[in-house]
Residue frames as qw, qx, qy, qz and C-alpha x, y, z in Angstrom:
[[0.828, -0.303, 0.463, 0.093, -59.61, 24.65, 55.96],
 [0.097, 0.568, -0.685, -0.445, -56.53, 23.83, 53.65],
 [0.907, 0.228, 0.203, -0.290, -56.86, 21.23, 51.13],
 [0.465, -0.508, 0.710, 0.147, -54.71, 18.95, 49.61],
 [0.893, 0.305, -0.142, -0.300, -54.12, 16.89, 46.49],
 [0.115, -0.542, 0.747, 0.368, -52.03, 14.37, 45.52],
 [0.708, 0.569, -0.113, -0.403, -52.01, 13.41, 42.21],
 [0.662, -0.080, 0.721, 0.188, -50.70, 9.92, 40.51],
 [0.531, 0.612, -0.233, -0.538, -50.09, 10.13, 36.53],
 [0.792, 0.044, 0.596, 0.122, -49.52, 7.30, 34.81],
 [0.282, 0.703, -0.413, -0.505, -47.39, 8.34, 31.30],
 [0.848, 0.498, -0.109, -0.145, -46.72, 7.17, 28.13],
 [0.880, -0.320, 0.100, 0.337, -44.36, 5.07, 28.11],
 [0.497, 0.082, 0.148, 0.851, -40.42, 7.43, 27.73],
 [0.159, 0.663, 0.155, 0.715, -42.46, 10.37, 28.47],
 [0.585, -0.686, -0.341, 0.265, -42.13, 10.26, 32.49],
 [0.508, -0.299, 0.014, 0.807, -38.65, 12.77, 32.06],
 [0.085, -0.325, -0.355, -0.872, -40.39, 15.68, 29.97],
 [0.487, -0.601, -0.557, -0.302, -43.49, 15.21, 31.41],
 [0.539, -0.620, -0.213, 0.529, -41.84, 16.03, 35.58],
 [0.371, 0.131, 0.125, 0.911, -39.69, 18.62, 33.44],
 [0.256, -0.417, -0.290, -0.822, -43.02, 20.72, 32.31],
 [0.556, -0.592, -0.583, 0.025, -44.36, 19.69, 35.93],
 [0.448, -0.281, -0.167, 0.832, -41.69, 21.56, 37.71],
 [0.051, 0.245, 0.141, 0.958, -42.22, 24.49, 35.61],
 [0.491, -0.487, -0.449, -0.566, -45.94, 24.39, 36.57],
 [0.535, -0.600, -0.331, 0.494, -45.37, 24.02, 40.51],
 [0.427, -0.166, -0.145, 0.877, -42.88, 26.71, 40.37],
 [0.201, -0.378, -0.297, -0.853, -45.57, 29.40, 38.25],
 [0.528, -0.716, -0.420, -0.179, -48.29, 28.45, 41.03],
 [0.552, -0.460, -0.411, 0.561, -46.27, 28.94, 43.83],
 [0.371, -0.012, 0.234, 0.898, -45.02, 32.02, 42.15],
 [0.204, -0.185, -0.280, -0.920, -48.41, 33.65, 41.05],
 [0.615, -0.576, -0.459, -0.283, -51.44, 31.93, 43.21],
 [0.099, -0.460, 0.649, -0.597, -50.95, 33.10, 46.43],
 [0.861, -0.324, 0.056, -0.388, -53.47, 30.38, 47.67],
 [0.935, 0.126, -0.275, 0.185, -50.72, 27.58, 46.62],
 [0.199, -0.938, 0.276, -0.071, -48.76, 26.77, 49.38],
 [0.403, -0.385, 0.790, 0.254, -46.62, 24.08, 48.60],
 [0.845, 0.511, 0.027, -0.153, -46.33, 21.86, 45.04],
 [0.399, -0.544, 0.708, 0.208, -43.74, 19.11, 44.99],
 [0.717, 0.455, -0.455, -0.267, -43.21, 17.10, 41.98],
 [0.505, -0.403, 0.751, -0.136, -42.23, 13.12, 43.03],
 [0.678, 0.377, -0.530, -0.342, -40.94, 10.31, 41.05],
 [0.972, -0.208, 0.076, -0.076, -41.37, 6.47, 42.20],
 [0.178, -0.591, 0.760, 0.205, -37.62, 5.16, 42.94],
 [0.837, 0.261, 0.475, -0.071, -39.24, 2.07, 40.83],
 [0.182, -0.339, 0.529, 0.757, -38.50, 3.86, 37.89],
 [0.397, 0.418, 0.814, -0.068, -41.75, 3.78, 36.08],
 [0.115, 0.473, 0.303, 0.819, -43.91, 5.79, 33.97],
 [0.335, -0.773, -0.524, -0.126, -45.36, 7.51, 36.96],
 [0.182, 0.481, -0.121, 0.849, -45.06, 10.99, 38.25],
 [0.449, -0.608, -0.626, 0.194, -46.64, 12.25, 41.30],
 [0.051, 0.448, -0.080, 0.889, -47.33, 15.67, 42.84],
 [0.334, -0.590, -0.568, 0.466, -48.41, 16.76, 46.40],
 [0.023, 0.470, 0.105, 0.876, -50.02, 20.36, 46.42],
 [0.208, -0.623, -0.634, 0.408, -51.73, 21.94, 49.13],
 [0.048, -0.453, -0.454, -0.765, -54.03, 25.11, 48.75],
 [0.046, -0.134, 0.534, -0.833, -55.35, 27.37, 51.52],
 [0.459, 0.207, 0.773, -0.386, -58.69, 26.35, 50.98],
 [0.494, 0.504, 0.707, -0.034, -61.41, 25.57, 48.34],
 [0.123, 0.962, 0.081, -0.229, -61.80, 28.58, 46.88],
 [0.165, -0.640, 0.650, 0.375, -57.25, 28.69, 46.01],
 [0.488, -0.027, 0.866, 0.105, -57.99, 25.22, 44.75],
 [0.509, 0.766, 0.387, -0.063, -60.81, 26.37, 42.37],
 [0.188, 0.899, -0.154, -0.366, -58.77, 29.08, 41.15],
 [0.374, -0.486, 0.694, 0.377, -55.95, 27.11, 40.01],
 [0.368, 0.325, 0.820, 0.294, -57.97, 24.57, 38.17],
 [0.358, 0.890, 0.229, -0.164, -59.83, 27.95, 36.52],
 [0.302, -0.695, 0.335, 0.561, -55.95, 29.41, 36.02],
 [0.433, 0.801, -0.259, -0.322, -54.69, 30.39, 32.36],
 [0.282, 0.594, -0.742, -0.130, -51.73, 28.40, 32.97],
 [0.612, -0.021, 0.747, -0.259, -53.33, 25.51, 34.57],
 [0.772, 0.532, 0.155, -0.312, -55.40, 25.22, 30.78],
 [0.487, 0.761, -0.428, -0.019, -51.62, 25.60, 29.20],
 [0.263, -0.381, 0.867, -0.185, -50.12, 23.08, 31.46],
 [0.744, 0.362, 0.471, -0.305, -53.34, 20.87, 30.91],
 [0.774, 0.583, 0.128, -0.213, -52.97, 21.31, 27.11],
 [0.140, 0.736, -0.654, -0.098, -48.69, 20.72, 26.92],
 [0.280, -0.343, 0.871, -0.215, -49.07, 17.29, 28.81],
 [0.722, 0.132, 0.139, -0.665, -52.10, 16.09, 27.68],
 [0.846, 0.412, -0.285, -0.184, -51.25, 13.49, 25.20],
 [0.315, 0.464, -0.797, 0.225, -48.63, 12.06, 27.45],
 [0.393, -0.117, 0.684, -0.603, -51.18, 10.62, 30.00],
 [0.420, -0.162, -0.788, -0.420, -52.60, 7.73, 29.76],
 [0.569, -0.558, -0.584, 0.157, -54.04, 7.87, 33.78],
 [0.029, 0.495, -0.374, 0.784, -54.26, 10.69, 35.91],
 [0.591, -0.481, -0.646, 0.050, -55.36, 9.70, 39.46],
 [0.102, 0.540, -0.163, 0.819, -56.44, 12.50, 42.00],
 [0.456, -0.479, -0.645, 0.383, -57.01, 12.34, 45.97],
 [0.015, -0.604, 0.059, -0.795, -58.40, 15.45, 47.41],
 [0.550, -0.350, -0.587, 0.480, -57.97, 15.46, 50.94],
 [0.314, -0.902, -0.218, -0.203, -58.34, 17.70, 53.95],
 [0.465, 0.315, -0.538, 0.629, -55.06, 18.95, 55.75],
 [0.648, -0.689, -0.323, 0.026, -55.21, 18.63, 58.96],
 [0.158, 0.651, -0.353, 0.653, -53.25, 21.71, 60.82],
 [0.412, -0.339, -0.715, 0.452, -52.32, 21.94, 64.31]]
């Protein structure tokens, strides 16, 4: 079964536009090099806040581990780090037809 996150960050405050910048890059490398990852969108509240958001989906458990085990997941993890002050994750089932 596919799985799903979506993820809520909560940033320091003037780092919401760097922070989506070095997101992008980090969707695009999964898609690009995990075949498990099939989609990773990057979404910003029309509020304007410090919050970022990301929707990912991941053929199943197993794709999902791998990412969070990935090289660049640690190097994404360790660019952003200090701009979060909240990271809030939902891991969901995807329901297919």
């Amino acid at each position: 079964m596919a799985v799903a996150l979506m993820l809520e960050v909560t940033l320091k405050p003037g780092t919401a536009e760097p922070f989506a910048k070095r997101l992008r890059q980090h969707a695009a490398n999964c898609k690009r090099v995990e075949p498990g990852c099939r989609q990773f969108d990057v979404l910003v509240p029309q509020e304007g806040t410090d919050t970022v958001c990301a929707y990912e989906v991941y053929d199943d458990d197993a794709a999902l581990e791998a990412h969070w085990a990935s090289d660049h997941m640690q190097a994404y993890r360790a660019d952003v780090g200090e701009m979060i002050t909240n990271r809030r994750v939902n891991r969901c089932d995807l329901i297919e037809d």
